[in-house]
C-alpha positions in Angstrom: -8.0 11.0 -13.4 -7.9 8.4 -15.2 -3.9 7.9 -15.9 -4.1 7.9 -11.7 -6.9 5.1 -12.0 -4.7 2.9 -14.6 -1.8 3.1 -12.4 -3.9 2.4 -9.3 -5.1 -0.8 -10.8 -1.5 -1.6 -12.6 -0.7 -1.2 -8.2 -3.1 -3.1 -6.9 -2.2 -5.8 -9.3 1.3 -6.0 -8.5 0.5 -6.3 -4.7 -1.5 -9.2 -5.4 1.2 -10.9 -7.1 3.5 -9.8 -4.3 1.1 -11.1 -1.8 0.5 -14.4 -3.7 4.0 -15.3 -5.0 5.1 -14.8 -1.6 7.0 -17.9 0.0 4.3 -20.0 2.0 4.5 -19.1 5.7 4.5 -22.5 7.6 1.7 -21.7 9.4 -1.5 -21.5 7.1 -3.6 -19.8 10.1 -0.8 -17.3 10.4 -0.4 -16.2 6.4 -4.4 -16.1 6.7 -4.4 -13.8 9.6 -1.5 -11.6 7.9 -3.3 -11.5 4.6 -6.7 -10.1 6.3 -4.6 -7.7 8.6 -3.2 -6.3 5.6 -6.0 -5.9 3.7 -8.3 -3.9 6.4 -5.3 -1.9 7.5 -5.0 -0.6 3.5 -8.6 -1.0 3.2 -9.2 1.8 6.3 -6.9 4.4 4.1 -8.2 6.6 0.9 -7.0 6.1 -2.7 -4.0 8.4 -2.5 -2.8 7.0 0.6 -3.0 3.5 -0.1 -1.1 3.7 -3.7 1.7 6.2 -1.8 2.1 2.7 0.9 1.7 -0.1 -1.4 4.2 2.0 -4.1 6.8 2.9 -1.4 6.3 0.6 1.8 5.5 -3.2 -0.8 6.6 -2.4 -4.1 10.1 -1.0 -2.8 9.8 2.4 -5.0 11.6 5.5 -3.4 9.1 8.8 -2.7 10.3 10.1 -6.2 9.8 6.9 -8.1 5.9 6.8 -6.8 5.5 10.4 -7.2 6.2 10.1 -10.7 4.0 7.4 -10.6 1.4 8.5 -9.1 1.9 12.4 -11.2 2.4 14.0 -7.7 5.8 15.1 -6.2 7.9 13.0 -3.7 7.0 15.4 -0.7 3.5 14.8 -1.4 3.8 10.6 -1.4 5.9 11.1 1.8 3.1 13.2 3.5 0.6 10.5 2.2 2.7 7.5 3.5 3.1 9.7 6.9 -0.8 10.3 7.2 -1.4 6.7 6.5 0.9 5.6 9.1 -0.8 8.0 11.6 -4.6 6.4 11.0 -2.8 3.1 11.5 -1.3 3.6 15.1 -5.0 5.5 15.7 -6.7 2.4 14.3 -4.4 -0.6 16.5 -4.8 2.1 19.4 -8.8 1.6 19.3 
């Protein structure tokens, strides 16, 4: 538990710099509204899920890379990303 916890935070950490190194979008409003969207939309998923998307959909890794990650196997971390993509279109659907 806690080598999944250390790499969760080593994870969440490299989002943020992602997120905050990113060029500046033009529109303040707009990189404000993106930011938040982001957030709730990872927010909304459980602790499996969101390492599987931020490791494979922001940080660029391939299903294997995160599942050795993450100490699970690539079939898992694409059935994770594929769940979390499901609550998403049920969440923009409400």
């Amino acid at each position: 538990m806690n080598v999944f916890r250390g790499r969760y935070r080593r994870a969440t950490l490299a989002v943020r710099r992602v997120l905050f190194l990113a060029p500046r979008a033009t529109d303040d409003l707009a990189a404000v509204e993106i930011h938040d969207e982001l957030l709730r939309m990872l927010g909304g998923l459980d602790r499996q899920q969101r390492a599987a998307v931020v490791l494979t959909g922001i940080m660029e890794y391939s299903a294997e890379e995160a599942g050795r990650i993450l100490g699970i196997r690539a079939s898992s971390v694409r059935s994770l990303t594929s769940r979390a993509h499901m609550k998403k279109k049920v969440v923009h659907s409400a």
